[in-house]
C-alpha positions as CSV (number, residue, x, y, z in Angstrom):
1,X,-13.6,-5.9,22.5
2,X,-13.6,-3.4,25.5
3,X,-15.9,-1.7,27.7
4,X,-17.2,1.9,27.0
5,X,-19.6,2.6,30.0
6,X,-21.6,1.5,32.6
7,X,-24.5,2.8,33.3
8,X,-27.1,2.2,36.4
9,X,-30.9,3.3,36.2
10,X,-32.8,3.1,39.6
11,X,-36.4,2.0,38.9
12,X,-39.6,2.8,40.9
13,X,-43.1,2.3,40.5
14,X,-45.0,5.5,41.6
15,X,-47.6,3.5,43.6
16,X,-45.3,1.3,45.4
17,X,-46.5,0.1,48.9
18,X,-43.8,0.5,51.5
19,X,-45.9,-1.6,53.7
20,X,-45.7,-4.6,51.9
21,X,-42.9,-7.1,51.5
22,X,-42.2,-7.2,48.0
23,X,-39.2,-6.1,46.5
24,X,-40.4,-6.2,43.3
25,X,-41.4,-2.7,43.7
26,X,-38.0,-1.2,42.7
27,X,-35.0,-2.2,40.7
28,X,-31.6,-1.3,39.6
29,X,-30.9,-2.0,36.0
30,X,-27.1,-2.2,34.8
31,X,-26.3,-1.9,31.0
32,X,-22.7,-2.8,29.8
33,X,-21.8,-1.0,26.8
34,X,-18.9,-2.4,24.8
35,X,-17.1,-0.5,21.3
36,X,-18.6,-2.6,19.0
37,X,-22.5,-1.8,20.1
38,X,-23.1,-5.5,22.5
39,X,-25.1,-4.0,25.8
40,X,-25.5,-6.2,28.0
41,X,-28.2,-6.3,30.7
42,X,-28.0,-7.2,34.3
43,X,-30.4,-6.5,37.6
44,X,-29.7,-7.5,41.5
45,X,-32.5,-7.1,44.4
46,X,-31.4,-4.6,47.1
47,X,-31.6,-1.1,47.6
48,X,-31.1,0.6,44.0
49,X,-30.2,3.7,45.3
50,X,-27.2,2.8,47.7
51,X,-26.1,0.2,44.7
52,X,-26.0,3.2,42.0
53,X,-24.1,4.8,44.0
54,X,-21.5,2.3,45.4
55,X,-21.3,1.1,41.3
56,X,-20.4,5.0,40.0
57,X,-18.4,5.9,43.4
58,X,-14.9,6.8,42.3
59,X,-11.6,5.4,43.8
60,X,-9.9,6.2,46.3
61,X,-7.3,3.6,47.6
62,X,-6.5,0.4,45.8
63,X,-8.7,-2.0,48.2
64,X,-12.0,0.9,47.7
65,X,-11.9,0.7,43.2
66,X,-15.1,2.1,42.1
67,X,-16.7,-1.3,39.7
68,X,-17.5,1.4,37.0
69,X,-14.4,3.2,37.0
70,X,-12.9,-0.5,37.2
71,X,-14.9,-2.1,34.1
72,X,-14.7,0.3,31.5
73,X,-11.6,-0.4,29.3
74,X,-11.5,-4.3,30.2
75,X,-12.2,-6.7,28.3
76,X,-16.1,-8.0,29.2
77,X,-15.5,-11.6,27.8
78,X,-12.9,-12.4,30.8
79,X,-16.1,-13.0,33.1
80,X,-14.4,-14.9,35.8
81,X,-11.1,-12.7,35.5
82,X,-13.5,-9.5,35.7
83,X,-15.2,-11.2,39.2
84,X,-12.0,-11.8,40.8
85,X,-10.8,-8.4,39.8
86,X,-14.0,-6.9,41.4
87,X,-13.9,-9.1,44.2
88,X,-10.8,-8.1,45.4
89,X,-10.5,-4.8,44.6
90,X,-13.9,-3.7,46.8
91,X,-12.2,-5.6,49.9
92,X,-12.3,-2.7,52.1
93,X,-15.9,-1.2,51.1
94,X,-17.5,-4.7,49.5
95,X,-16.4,-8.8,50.1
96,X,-20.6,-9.4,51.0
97,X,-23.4,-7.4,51.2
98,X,-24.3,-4.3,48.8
99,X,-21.0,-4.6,47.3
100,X,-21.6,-8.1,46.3
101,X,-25.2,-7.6,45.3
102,X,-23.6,-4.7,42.8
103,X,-20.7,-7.0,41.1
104,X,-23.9,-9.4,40.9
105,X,-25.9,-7.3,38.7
106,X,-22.6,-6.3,36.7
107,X,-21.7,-9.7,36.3
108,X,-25.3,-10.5,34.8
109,X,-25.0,-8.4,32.1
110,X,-20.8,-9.2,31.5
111,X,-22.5,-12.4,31.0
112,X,-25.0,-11.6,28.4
113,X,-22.4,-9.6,27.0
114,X,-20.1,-12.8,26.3
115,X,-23.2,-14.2,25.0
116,X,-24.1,-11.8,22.7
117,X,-20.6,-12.0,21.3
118,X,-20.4,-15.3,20.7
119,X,-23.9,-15.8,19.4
120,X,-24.7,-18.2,22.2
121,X,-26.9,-18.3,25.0
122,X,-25.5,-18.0,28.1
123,X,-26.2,-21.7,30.0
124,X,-23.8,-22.5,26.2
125,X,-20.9,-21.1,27.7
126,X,-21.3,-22.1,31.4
127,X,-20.7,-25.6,30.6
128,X,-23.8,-26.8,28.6
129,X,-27.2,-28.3,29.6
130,X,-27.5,-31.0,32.2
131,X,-31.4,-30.9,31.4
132,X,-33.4,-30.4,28.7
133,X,-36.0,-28.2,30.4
134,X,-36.3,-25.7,32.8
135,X,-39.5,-26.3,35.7
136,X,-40.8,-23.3,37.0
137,X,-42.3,-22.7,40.1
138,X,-44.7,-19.7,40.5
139,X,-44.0,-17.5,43.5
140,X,-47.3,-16.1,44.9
141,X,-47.4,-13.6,47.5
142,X,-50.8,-12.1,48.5
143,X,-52.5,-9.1,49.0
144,X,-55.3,-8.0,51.9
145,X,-55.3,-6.3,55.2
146,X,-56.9,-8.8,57.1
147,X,-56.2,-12.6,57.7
148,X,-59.2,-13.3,55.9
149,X,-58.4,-11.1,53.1
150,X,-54.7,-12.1,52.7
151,X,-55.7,-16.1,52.4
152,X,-58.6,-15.8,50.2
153,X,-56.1,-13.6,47.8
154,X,-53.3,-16.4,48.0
155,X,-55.7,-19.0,46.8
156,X,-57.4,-17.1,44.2
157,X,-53.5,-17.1,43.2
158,X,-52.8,-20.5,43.4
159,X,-56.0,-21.9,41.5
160,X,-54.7,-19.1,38.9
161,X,-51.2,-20.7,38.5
162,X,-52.2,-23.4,38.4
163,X,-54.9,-22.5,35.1
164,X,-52.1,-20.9,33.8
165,X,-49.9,-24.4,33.6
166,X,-47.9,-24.2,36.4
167,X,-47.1,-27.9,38.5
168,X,-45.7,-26.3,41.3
169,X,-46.3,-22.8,43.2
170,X,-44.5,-21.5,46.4
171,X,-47.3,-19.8,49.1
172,X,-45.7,-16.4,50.5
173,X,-47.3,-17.2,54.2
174,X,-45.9,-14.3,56.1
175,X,-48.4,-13.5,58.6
176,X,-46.1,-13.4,61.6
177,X,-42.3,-12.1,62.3
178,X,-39.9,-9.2,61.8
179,X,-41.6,-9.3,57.7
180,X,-44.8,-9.9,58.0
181,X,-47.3,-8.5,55.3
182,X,-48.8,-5.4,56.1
183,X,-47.4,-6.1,60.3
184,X,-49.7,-8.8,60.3
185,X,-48.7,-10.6,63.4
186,X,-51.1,-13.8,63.3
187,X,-50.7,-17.3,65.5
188,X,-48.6,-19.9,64.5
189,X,-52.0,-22.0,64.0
190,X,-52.8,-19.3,61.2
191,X,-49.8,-20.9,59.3
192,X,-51.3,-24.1,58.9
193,X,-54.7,-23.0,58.1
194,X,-53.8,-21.6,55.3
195,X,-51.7,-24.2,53.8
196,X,-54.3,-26.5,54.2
197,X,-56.5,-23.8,52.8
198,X,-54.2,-24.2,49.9
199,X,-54.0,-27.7,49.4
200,X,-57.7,-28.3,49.7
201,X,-58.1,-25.6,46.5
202,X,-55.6,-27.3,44.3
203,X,-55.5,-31.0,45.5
204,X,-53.1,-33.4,45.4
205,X,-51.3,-33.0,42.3
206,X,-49.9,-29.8,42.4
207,X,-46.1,-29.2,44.2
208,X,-46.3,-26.8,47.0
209,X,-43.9,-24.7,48.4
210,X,-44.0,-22.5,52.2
211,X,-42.1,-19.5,52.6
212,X,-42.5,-17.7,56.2
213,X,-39.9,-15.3,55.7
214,X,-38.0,-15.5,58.8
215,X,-41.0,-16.2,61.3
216,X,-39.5,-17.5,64.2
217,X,-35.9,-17.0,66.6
218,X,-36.0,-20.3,68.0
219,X,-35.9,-23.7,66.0
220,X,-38.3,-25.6,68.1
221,X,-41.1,-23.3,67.3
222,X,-40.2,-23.6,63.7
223,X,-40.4,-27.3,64.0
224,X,-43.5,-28.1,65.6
225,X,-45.5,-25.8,62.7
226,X,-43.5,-27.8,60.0
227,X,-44.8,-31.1,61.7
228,X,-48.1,-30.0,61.6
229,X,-47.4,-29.6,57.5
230,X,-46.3,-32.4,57.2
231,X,-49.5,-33.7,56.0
232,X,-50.0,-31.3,53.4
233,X,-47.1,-33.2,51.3
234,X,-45.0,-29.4,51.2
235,X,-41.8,-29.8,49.2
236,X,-39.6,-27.7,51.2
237,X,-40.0,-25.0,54.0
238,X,-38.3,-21.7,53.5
239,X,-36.5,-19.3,55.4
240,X,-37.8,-20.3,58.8
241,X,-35.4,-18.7,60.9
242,X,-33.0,-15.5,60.6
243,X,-30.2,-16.1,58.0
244,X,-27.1,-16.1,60.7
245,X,-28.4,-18.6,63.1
246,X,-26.6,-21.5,61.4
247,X,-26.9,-23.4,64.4
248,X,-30.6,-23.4,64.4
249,X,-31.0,-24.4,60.8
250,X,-28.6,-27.6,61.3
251,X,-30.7,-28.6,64.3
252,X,-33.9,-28.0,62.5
253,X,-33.1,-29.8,59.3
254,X,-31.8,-32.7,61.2
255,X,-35.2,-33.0,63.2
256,X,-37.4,-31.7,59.9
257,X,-39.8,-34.4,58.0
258,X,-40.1,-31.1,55.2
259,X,-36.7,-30.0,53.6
260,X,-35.5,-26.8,54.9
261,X,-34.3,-23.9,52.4
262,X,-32.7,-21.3,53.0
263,X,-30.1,-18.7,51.3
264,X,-32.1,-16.2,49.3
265,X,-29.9,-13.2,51.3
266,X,-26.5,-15.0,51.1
267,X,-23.3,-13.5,49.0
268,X,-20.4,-15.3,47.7
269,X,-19.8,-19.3,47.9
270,X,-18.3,-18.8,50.6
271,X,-21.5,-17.7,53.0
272,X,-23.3,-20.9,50.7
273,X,-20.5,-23.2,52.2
274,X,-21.1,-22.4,55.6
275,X,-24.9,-22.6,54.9
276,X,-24.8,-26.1,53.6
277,X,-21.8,-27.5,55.6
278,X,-22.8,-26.2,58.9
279,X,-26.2,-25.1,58.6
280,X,-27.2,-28.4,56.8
281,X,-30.0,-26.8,54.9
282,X,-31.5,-29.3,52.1
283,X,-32.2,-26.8,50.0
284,X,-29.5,-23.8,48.8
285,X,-31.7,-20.5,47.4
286,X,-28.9,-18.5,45.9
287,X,-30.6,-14.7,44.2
288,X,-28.2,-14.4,41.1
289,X,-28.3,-10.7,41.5
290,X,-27.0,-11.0,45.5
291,X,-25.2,-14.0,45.6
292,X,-22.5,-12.3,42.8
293,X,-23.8,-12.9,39.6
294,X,-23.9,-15.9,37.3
295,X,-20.3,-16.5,38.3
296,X,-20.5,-17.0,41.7
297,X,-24.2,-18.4,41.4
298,X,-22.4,-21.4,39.3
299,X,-19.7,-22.2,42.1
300,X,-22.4,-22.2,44.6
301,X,-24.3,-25.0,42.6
302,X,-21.1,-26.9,41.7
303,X,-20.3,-26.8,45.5
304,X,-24.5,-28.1,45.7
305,X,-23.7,-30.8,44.0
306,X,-20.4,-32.0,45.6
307,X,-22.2,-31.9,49.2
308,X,-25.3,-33.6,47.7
309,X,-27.6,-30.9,48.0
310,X,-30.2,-29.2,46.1
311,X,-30.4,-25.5,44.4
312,X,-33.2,-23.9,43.7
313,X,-32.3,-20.1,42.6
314,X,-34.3,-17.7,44.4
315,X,-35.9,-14.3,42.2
316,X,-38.2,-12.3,43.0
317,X,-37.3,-9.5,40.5
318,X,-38.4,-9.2,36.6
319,X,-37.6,-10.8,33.8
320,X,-34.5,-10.0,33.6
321,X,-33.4,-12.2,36.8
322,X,-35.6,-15.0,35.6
323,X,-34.4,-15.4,32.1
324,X,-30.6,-15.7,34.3
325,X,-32.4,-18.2,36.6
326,X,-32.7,-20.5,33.8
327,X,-29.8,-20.4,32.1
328,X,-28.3,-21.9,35.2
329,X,-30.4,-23.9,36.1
330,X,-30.3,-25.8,32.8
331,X,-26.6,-26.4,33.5
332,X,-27.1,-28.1,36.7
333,X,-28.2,-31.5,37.4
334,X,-29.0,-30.6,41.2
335,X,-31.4,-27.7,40.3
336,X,-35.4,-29.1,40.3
337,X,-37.1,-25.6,39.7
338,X,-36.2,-22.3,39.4
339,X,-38.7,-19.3,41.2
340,X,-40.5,-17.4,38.8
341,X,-43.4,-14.1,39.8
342,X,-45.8,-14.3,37.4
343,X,-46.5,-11.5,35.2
344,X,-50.1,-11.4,35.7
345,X,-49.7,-12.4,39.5
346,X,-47.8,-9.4,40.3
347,X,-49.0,-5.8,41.9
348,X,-46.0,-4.9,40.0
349,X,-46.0,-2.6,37.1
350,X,-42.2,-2.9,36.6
351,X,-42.8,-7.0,36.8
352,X,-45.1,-6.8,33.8
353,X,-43.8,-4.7,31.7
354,X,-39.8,-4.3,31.9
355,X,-38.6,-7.0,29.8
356,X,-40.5,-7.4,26.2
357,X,-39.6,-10.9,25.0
358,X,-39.1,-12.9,28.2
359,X,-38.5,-16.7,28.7
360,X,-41.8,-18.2,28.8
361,X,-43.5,-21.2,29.7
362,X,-44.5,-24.5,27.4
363,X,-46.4,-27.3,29.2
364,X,-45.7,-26.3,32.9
365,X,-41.9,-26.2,32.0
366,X,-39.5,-23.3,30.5
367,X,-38.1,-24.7,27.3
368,X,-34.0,-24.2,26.9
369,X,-33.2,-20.5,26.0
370,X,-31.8,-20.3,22.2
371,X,-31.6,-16.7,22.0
372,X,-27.7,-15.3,22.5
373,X,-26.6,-13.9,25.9
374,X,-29.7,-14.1,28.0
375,X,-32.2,-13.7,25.5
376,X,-34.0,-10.9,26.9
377,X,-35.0,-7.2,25.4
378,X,-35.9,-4.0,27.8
379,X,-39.0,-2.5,26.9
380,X,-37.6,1.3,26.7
381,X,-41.0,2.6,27.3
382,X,-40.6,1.1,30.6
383,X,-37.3,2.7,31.4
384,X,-38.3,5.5,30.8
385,X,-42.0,5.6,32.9
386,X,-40.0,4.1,35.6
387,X,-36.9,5.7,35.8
388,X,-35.8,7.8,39.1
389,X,-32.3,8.2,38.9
């Protein structure tokens, strides 16, 4: 089998909200086309644009390969041989960042490729289920202009998830910071209100989540909010601090009665090792799309596992990223949920409506993928309403 093209379609919807600080807004989707009619499908969460272009640049040098140039004529079923190759030879222009983010979404669909081929599903031919069930977690991030407006939406949310069968939901709480929703720039005390807002609406049987997307520069301030949660019973605390200061995560997870997660912008296993082994994070988020793909996800979970530490995969995408989210989470012991954006919790059009069979949720959990590759179909009426480039 070899590869006949690459392709890269940048995805828009017409209404999107540059304000706001969902990504789910936009997309790049990759197709891998091989000679005896498998496409594969992949997706990573970064700027579509700049990752079109960096996929169908051409080569110049030997340490510069354009990845489409590179893939078509190889082999998609060498998977790990294909990463290497494309790790190595983006060196000069790639190693993290976009050019990670952009082997990530290739890899995806290289992946569902192999799958495809071998009429397996993908988590089949990444070493076989560790669990017997995926556990979902819904990520809700609200809407509103006001502090009043944005909590009320997030609990409207949350008592919707949790209708809907989910055990566990993740509050988007980012009133404050560099990314806060709309430049809301609220108190600290803000924070806690609404969790508590939260907890009150769903009780005490639901598992909650707190993401503050990068709120504070200084650990202490992170800490004293986090002790002030404590009482909510909050599974872990996300992204308090900016993704470099390693230093600050180890001294906050030492002193933290939540766990700390962090990792949702890292690339390769190599920014996940220094995450866990110096940072000391609890939790590792690797995005399958940025980290590198379903190969490099896997390392970063085996490495999870050898330190003693949790991953949970971060996505905030579509179906496509989700249905990849569980296939690897159902090879990993160390993996207690995966994120998922519900469909009809989403301002997002492309959300909804771009993949037309996704994985789906029995009893608050995501039964085992059976389907070959990663199970999924694009809706083609979606490609082409959204379609920009």
């Amino acid at each position: 089998m070899k590869i006949t093209k690459v392709e890269s379609s940048i995805l828009l919807v017409p209404d999107y909200e540059s304000k706001a600080c969902s990504s789910a807004q936009d997309d790049i989707v990759v197709r891998v086309y091989t000679d005896d009619g498998i496409v594969g499908i992949g997706e990573t969460d970064t700027n579509p644009w700049a990752t079109k272009a960096y996929i169908e640049s051409p080569s110049t040098h030997i340490m510069s390969v354009g990845l489409r140039e590179l893939l078509v004529g190889e082999d998609p079923l060498q998977t790990e041989a294909l990463w290497d190759k494309m790790y190595e030879a983006t060196a000069m222009s790639g190693r993290r960042g976009l050019g990670i983010c952009a082997i990530g979404a290739l890899d995806m669909a290289l992946w569902d490729v192999k799958g495809k081929a071998f009429g397996k599903p993908v988590w089949e031919l990444l070493g076989g289920a560790k669990q017997p069930r995926i556990r979902p977690y819904a990520s809700l991030l609200p809407k509103g202009n006001t502090i009043e407006e944005y909590t009320e939406n997030l609990i409207d949310k949350l008592v919707q998830a949790k209708g809907d069968g989910f055990t566990a939901a993740k509050l988007e709480v980012c009133v404050n910071g560099p990314y806060s929703h709309m430049g809301l720039q609220e108190d600290d005390s803000e924070i806690v209100k609404i969790v508590a807002a939260c907890r009150e609406a769903v009780g005490e049987n639901m598992i909650l989540m707190v993401d503050v997307a990068y709120c504070w520069n200084d650990w202490r301030a992170a800490l004293r909010t986090i002790q002030q949660l404590e009482q909510y019973d909050i599974y872990f605390f996300e992204t308090p601090l900016r993704s470099d200061d390693l230093d600050g995560y180890a001294a906050l997870a030492d002193r933290s009665p939540v766990r700390i997660a962090a990792g949702e912008w890292l690339q390769t296993r190599f920014e996940f090792k220094d995450l866990i082994d110096r940072g000391r994070v609890d939790i590792a988020q690797p995005d399958i799309g940025r980290v590198g793909g379903l190969t490099e996800a896997k390392r970063v979970v085996d490495y999870g596992s050898l330190r003693g530490k949790l991953v949970v995969p971060h996505c905030w995408k579509t179906g496509i990223g989700i249905a990849a989210s569980a296939h690897l989470a159902a090879t990993a012991s160390n993996c207690p949920f995966i994120e998922f954006l519900p469909g009809d919790l989403s301002e997002s059009a492309l959300r909804r409506e771009l993949v037309r069979d996704e994985i789906g949720m029995v009893d608050g959990y995501i039964p085992l993928p059976r389907k070959p590759g990663l199970g999924i179909e694009l809706s083609d009426d979606a490609i082409k309403k959204y379609t920009m480039a």
